[in-house]
DOFIRO-508515 format. One record per residue (C-alpha): x, y, z; residue number from 1. Coordinates in Angstrom, 2 decimals. Layout:
<nodes>
NODE         x         y         z   lumdo
NODE         X         Y         Z     NUM
...
</nodes>
This chain:
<nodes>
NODE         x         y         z   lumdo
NODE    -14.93    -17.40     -5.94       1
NODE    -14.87    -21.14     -6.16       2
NODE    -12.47    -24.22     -6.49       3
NODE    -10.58    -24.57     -9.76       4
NODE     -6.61    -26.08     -9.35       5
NODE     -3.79    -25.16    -10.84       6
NODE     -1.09    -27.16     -9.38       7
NODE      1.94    -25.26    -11.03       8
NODE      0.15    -23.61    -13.48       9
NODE     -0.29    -27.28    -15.66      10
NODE     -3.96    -27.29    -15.19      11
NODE     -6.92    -24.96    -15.42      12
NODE    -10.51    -25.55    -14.25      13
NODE    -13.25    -24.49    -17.04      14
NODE    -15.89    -22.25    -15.14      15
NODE    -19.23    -20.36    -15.73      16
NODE    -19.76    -16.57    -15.16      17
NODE    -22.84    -14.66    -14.47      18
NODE    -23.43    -11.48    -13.13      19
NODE    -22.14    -12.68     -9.80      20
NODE    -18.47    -14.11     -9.94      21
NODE    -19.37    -18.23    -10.07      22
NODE    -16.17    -20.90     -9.88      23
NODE    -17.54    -23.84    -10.14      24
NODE    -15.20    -26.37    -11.68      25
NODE    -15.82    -28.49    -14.47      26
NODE    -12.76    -30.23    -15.76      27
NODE     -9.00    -29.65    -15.26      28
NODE     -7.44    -29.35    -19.27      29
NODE     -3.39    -28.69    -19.87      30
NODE     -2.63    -25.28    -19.80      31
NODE      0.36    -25.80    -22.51      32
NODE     -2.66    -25.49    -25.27      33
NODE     -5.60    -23.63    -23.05      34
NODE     -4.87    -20.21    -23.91      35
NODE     -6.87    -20.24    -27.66      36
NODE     -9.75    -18.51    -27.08      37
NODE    -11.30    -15.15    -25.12      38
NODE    -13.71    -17.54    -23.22      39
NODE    -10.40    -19.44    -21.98      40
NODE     -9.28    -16.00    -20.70      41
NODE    -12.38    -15.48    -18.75      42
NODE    -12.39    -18.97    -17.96      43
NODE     -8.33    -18.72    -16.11      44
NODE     -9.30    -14.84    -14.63      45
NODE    -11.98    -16.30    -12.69      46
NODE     -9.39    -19.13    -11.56      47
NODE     -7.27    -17.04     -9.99      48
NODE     -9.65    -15.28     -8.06      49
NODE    -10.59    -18.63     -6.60      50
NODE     -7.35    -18.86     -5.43      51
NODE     -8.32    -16.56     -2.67      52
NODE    -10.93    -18.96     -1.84      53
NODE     -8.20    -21.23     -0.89      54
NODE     -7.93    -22.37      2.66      55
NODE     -4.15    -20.78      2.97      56
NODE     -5.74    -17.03      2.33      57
NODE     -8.72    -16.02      3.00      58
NODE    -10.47    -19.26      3.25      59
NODE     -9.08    -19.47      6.86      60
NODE     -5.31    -19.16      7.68      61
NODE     -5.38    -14.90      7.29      62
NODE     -7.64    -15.19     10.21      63
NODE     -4.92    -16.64     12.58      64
NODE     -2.10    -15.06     11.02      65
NODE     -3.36    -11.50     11.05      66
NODE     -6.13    -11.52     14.63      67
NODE     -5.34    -14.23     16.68      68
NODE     -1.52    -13.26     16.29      69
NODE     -2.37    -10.02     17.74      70
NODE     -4.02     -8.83     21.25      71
NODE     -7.49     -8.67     19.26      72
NODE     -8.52    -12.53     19.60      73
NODE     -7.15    -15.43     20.62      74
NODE     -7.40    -19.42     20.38      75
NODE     -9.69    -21.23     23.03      76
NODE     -7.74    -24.43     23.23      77
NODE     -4.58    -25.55     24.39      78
NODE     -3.82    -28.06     21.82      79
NODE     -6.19    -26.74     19.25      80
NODE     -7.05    -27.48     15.82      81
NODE     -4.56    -28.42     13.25      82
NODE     -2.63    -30.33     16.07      83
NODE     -1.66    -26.78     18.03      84
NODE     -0.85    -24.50     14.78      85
NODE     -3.24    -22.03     15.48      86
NODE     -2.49    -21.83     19.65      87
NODE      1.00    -21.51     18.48      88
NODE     -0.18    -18.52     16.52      89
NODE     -1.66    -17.17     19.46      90
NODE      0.80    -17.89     22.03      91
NODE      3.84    -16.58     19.47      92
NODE      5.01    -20.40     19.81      93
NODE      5.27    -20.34     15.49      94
NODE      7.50    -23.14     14.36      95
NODE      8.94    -23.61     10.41      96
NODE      6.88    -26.77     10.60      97
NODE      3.44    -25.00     11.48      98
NODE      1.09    -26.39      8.73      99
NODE     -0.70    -23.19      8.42     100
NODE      2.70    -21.17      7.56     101
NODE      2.81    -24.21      4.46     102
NODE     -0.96    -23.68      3.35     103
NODE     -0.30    -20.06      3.18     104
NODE      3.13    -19.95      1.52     105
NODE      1.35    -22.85     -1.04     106
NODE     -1.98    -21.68     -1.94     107
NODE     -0.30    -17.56     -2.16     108
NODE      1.85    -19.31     -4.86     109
NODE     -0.69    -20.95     -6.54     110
NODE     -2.54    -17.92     -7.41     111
NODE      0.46    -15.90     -8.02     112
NODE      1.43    -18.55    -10.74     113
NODE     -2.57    -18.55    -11.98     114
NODE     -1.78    -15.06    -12.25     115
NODE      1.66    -15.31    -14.27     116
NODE     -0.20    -18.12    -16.85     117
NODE     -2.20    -15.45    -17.84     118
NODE      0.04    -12.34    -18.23     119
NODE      2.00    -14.50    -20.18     120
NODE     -0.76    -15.74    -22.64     121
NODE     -3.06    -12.69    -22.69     122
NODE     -1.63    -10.92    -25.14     123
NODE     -1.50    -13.82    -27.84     124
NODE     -5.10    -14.21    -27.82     125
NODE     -8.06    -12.72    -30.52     126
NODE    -10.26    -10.95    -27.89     127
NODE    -11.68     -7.50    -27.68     128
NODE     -8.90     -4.92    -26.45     129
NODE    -11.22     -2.99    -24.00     130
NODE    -12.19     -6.43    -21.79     131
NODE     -8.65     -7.83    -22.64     132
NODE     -7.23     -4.25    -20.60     133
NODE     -9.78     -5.06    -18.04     134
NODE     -8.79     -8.57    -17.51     135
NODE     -5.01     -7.80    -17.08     136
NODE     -5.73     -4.73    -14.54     137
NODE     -7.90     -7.88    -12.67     138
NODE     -4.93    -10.14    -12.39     139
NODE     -2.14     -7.32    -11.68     140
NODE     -4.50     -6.88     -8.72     141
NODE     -5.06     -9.96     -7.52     142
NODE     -0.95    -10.80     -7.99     143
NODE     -0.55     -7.80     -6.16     144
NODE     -2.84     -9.00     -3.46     145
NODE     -1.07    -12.06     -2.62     146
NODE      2.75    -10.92     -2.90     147
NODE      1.49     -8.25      0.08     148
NODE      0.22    -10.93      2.03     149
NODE      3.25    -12.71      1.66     150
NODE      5.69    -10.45      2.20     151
NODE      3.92     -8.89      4.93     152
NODE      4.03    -12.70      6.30     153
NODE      7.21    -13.85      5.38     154
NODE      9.63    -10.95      4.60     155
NODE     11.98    -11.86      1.40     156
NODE     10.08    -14.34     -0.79     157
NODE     10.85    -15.42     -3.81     158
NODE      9.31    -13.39     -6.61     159
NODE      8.17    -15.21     -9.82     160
NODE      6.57    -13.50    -12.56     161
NODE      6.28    -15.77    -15.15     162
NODE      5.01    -18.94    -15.99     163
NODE      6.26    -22.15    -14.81     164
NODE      5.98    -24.37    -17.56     165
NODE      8.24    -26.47    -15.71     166
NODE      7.16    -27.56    -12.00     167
NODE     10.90    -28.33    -10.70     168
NODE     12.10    -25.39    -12.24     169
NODE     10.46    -23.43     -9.16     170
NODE     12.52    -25.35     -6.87     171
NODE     15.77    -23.77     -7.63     172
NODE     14.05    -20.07     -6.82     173
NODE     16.08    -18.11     -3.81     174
NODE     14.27    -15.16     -2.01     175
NODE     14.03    -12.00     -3.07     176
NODE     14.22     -8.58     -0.96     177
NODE     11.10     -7.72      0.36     178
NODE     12.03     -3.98     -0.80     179
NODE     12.23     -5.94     -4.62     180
NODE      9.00     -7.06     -3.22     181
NODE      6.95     -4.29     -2.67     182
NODE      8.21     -2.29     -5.66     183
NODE      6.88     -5.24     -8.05     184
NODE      3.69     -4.60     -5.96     185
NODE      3.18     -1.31     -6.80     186
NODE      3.89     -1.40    -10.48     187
NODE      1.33     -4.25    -10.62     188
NODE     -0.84     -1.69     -8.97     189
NODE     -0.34      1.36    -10.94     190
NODE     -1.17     -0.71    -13.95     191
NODE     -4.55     -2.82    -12.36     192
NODE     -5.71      1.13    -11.27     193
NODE     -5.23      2.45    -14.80     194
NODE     -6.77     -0.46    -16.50     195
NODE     -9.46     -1.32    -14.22     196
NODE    -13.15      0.59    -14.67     197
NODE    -14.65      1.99    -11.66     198
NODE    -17.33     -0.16    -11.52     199
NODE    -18.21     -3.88    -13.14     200
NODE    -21.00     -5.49    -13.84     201
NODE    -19.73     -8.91    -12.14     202
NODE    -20.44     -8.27     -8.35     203
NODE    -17.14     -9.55     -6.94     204
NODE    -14.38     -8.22     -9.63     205
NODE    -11.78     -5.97     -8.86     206
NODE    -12.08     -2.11     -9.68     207
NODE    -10.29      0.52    -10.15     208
NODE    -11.17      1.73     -6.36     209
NODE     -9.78     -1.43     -5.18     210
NODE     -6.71     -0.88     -6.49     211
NODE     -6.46      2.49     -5.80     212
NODE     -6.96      1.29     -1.95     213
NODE     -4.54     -1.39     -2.03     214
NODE     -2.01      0.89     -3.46     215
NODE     -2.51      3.35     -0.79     216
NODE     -2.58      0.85      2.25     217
NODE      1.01     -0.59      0.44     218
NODE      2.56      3.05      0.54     219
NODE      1.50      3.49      3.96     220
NODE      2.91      0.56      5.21     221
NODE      6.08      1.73      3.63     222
NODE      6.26      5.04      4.76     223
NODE      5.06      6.71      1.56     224
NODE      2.48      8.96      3.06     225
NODE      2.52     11.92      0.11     226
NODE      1.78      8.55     -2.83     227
NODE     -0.81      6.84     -0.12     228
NODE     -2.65     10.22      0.14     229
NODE     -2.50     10.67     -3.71     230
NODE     -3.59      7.02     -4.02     231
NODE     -6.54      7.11     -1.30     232
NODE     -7.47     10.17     -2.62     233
NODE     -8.60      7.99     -5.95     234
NODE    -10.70      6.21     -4.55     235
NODE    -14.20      7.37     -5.35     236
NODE    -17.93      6.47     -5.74     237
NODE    -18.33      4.67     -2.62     238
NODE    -20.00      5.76      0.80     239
NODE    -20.04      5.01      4.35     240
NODE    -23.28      2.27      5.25     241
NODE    -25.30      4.39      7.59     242
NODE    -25.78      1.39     10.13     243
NODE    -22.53     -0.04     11.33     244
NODE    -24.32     -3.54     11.74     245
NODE    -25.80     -3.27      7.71     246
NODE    -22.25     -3.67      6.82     247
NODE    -21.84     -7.49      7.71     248
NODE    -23.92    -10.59      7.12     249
NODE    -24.41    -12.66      3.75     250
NODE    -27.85    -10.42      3.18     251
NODE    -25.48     -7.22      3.01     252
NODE    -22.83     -8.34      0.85     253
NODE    -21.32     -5.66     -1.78     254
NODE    -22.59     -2.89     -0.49     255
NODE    -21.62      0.63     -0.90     256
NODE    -18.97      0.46      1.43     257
NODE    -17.78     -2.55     -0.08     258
NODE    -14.14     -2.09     -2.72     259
NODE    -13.38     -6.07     -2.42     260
NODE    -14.79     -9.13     -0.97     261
NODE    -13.71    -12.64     -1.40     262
NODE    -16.76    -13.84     -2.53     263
NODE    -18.02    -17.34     -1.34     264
NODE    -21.73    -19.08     -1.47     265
NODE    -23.10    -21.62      0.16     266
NODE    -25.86    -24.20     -0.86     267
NODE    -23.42    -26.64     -2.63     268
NODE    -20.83    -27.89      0.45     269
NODE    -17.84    -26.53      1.95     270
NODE    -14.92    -24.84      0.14     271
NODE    -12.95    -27.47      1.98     272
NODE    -12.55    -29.94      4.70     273
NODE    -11.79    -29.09      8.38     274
NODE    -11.48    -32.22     10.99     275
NODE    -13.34    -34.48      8.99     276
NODE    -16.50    -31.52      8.07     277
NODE    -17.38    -30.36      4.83     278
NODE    -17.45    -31.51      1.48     279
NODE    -14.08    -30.34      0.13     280
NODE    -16.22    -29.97     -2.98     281
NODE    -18.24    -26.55     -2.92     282
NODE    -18.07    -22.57     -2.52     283
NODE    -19.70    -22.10      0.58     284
NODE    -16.97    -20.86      3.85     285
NODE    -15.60    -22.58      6.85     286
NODE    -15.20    -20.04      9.03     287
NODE    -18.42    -19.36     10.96     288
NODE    -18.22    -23.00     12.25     289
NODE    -14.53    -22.48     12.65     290
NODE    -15.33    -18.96     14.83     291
NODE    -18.69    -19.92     16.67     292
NODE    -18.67    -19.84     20.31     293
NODE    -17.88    -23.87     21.65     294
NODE    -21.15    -25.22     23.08     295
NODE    -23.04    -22.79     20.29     296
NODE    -23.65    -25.83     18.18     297
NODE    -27.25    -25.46     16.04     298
NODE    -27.66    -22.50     18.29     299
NODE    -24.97    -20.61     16.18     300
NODE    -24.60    -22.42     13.52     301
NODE    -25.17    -26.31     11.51     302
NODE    -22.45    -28.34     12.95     303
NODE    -19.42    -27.80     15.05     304
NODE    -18.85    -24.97     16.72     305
NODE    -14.97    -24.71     16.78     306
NODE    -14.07    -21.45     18.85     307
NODE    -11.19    -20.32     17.28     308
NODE    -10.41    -16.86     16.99     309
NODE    -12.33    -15.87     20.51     310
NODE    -12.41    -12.18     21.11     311
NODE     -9.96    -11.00     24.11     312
NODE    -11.04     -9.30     26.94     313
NODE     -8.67     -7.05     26.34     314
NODE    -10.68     -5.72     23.00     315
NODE    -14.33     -5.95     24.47     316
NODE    -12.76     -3.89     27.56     317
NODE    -11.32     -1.20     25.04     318
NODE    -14.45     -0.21     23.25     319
NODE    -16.67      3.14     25.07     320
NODE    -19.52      0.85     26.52     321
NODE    -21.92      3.50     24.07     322
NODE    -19.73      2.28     20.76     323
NODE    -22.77      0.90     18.57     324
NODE    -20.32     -1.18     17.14     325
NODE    -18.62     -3.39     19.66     326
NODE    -21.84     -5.28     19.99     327
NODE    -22.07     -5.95     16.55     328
NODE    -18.50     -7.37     16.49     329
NODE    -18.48     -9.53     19.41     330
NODE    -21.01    -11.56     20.19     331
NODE    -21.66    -12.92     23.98     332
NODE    -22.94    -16.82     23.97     333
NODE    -23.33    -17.67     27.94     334
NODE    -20.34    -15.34     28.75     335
NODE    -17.97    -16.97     25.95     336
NODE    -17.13    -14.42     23.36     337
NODE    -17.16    -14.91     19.60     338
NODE    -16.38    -12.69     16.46     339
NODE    -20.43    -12.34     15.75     340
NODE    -19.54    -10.17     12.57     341
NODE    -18.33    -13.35     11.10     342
NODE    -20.52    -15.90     12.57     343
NODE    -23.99    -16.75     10.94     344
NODE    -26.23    -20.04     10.83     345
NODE    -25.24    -21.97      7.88     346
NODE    -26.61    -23.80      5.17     347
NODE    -24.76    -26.95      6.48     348
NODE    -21.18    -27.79      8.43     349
NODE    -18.77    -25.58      7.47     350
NODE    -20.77    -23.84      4.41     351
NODE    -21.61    -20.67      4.86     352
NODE    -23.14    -17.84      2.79     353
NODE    -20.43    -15.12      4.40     354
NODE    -17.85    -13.36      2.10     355
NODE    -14.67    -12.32      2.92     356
NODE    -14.46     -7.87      3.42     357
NODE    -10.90     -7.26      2.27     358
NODE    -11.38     -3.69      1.79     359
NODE    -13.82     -1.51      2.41     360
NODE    -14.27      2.59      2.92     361
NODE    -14.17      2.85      6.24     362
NODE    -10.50      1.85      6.09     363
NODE     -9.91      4.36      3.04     364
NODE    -11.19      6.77      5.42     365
NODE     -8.74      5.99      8.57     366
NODE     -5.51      5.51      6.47     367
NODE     -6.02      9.02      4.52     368
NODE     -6.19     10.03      8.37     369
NODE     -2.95      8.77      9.71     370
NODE     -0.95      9.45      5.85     371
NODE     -1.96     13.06      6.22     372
NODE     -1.13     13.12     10.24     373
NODE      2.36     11.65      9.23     374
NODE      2.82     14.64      7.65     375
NODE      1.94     16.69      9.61     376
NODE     -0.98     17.15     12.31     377
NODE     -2.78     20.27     11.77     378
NODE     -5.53     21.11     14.64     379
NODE     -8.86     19.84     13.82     380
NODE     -7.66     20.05     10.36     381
NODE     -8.88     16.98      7.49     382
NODE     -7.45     13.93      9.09     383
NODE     -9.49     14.98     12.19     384
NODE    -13.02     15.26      9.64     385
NODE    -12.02     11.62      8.08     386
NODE    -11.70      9.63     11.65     387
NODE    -14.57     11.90     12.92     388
NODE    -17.20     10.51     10.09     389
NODE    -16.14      6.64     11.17     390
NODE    -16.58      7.97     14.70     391
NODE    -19.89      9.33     13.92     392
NODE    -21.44      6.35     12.65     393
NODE    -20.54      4.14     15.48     394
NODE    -22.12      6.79     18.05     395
NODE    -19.02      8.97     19.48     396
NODE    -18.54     12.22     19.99     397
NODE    -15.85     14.12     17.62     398
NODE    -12.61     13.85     18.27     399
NODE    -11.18     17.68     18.47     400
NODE     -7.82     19.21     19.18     401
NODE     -8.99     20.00     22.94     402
NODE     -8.19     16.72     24.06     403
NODE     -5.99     14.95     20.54     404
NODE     -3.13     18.08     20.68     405
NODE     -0.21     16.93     18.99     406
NODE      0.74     14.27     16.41     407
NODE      1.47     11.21     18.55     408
NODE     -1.44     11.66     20.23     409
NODE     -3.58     11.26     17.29     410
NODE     -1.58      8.60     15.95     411
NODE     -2.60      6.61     18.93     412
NODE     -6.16      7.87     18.02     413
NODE     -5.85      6.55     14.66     414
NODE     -4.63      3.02     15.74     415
NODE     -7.46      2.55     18.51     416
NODE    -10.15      3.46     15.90     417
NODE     -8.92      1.23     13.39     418
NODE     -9.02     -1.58     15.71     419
NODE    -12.68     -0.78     17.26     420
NODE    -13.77     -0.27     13.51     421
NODE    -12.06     -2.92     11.85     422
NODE    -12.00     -5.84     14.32     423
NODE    -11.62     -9.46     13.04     424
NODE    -11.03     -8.11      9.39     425
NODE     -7.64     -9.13      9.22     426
NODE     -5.94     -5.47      9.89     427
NODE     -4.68     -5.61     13.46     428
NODE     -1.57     -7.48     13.09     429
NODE     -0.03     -5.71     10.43     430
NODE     -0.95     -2.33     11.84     431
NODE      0.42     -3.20     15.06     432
NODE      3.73     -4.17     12.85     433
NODE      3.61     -1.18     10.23     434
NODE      3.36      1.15     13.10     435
NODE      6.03      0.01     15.00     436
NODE      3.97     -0.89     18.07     437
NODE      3.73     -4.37     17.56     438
NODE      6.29     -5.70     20.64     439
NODE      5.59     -3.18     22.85     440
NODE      1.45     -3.85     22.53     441
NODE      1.96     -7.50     22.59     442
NODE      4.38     -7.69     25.38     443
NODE      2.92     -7.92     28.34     444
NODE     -0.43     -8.83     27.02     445
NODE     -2.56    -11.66     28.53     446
NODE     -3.69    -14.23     26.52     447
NODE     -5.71    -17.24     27.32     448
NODE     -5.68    -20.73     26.14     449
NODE     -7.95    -23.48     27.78     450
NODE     -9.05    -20.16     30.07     451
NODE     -5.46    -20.59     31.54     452
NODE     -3.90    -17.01     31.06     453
NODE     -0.39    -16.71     29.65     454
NODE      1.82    -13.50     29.56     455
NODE      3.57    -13.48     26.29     456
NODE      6.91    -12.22     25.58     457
NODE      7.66    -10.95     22.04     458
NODE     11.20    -10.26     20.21     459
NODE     11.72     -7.91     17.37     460
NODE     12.33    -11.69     15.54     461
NODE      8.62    -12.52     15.98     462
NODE      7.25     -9.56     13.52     463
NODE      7.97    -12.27     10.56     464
NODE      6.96    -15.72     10.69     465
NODE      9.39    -18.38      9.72     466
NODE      9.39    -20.03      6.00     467
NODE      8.16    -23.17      6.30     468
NODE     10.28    -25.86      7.05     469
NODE      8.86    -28.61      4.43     470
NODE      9.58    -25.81      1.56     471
NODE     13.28    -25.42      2.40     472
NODE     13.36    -29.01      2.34     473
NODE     12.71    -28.68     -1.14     474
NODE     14.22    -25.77     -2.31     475
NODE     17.69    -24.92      0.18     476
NODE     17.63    -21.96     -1.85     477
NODE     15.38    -20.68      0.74     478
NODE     17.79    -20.12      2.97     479
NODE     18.92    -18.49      5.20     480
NODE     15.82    -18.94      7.46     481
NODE     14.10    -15.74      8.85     482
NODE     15.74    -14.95     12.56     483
NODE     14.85    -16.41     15.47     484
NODE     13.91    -19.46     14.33     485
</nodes>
């Protein structure tokens, strides 16, 4: 997914389209006359998955709002990159002025509105109804997609489902439930799962299994465990990768076990700029500079070598020492540890090859676990043959009701396994949240900065960051400000 703007929905960028999703831009025309044609469809579709691409999703910032946040990684430097944002992540030190709080809220927007321009426009246009179906199930999805971030991030948020024609008129927007929310979510989900096909023949597209996945992981995070197991239970035609390791790297991209990557690709600069790196200009990702181990250098990877988003000893320590995969997720570069499943050499500074997993089975597999433990745990009944094939594959024994006897015992089970499994792939935080066991997890826990350790302390206020300062400024609407801060 590549780099076309929309700033407010005024502009497009024209793009090409193979069998592999390609964003390259080409111009910027006015949207107020784009919509005229079914290549200006496929042309806006493929902008707003670029949005992902952005450097406030999962170009970077999901990284340090979803791992380093939690006890699974943590920021090597005091001050840090980005003048301290991302060690304020880490050491729950989050102002309403932290810039990567702004990038998020921003770019989220962006493709929400890239979204809105074209489920308002869609339906005026002479285009074939099957791909025109298709298209719209694409977008619900990827609208969908970035409201959960957001409210997952933010709480209330404003919700905006048209298009904004008018830039200030967007500045007079108040925030919306996050209950208001999430139901907006999963009608935009029901819809992308119904008109998306199981499979497409762009690698990098949403399917129907993707939405099917997202819908479940959005019930279970509200409580919905009988419409996440119905949900889950939809998704179909994929399998586990025999090799743990075969999942990750840019040589095993879209694989079986793949439902949706953010897809990037390097060869033509960086997606953007990072303390003075990277072109700004191409499709290639940041973030196996930004996670290589300091002092890896050419070692690791062409140019910097930032550290960010370190491992804790606290996760390497948790993994069974026979786990096949804790060596494949953290890496060990003269005893500094590194997220290895996201680090690779590049083709230059910050332009890598790597996409972005955002789901894949393995996670299908746990939450079907936990929805149908929440309802009730039955002795080695199915939940215990779902976590047992993820178990499996990384080299453990099966987990049986000798030793996992009653339902909070294999909830516990549950969250341990998705963090071993999942590591790094932006999951722990909002487990640790939708589970209730964020502030008693993170309190207490030990993280280091500048390899001085710090004991954090975490309020119930934390769970939600604060909206950022500069968009209040703008909009007072906004208020009141999330607690705490």
């Amino acid at each position: 997914m590549k780099n076309i703007l929309i700033i407010i929905i005024v502009a497009f960028s024209f793009i090409s389209c193979s069998n592999e999703l390609d964003l390259a831009p080409i111009s910027t025309p006015s949207a107020a006359g784009f919509f005229t044609t079914s290549n200006d469809v496929e042309t806006a579709v493929n902008g707003a998955y670029d949005a992902l691409q952005q450097q406030g999703q999962f170009g970077e910032s999901l990284f340090y709002l979803f791992e380093v946040r939690s006890d699974n990684s943590e920021e090597s430097s005091s001050v840090g990159q980005r003048g301290g944002a991302i060690t304020n992540m880490d050491l729950f030190a989050v102002q309403p002025s932290n810039s990567l709080l702004s990038s998020t809220w921003v770019h989220s927007y962006d493709g929400i509105q890239r979204c809105n321009a074209i489920l308002n426009n869609i339906d005026n246009i002479d285009m074939d109804a099957s791909i025109k179906t298709i298209r719209k199930g694409e977008v619900q999805f990827l609208r969908a997609l970035s409201y959960f971030n957001l409210v997952r991030i933010f709480g209330d948020v404003p919700l905006v489902t048209t298009q904004t024609s008018d830039p200030f008129e967007a500045f007079g927007n108040g925030r919306d439930a996050a209950a208001t929310i999430y139901t907006q979510i999963i009608n935009d989900l029901t819809d992308a799962a119904t008109n998306l096909p199981s499979t497409q023949s762009v690698v990098g597209k949403a399917t129907k299994g993707a939405a099917n996945t997202l819908l479940g992981k959005v019930h279970l995070t509200l409580g919905n465990y009988g419409e996440a197991i119905s949900a889950l239970g939809n998704v179909t035609g994929y399998n586990l990768v025999p090799n743990y390791a075969d999942i990750f790297g840019s040589g095993n991209e879209n694989n079986s076990e793949s439902i949706f990557e953010v897809q990037f690709t390097s060869g033509q600069g960086s997606s953007f700029e990072v303390n003075g790196e990277g072109s700004g200009e191409g499709e290639g990702s940041v973030f196996a500079n930004q996670f290589a181990p300091f002092g890896g250098g050419a070692l690791v990877v062409n140019g910097s070598a930032n550290g960010s988003n370190r491992p804790t000893a606290d996760l390497w320590n948790s993994y069974d020492p026979t786990d096949l995969r804790r060596d494949v997720n953290i890496g060990d570069f003269g005893g500094i540890l590194y997220p290895k499943k996201l680090v690779e050499q590049t083709a230059g500074p910050l332009d890598s090859d790597l996409n972005v997993i955002v789901l894949r089975y393995a996670d299908v597999l746990l939450m079907h676990a936990e929805a149908l433990n929440e309802q009730g745990y039955v002795a080695d009944g199915p939940a215990f043959d779902l976590i047992n094939q993820i178990r499996n594959r990384a080299g453990l024994a099966d987990l049986t009701s000798a030793t996992i006897t009653n339902q909070a015992e294999f909830r516990l089970a549950i969250e341990n396994e998705r963090r071993w499994e999942l590591a790094f792939e932006n999951h722990r935080w909002p487990d640790l949240v939708r589970t209730g066991r964020a502030v008693e997890v993170m309190n207490g826990h030990v993280t280091e900065t500048s390899n001085i350790p710090v004991t954090l302390s975490v309020s119930a206020n934390q769970l939600l960051y604060p909206v950022p300062q500069n968009e209040i400024d703008t909009n007072p609407a906004l208020l009141p400000q999330n607690a705490g801060y």
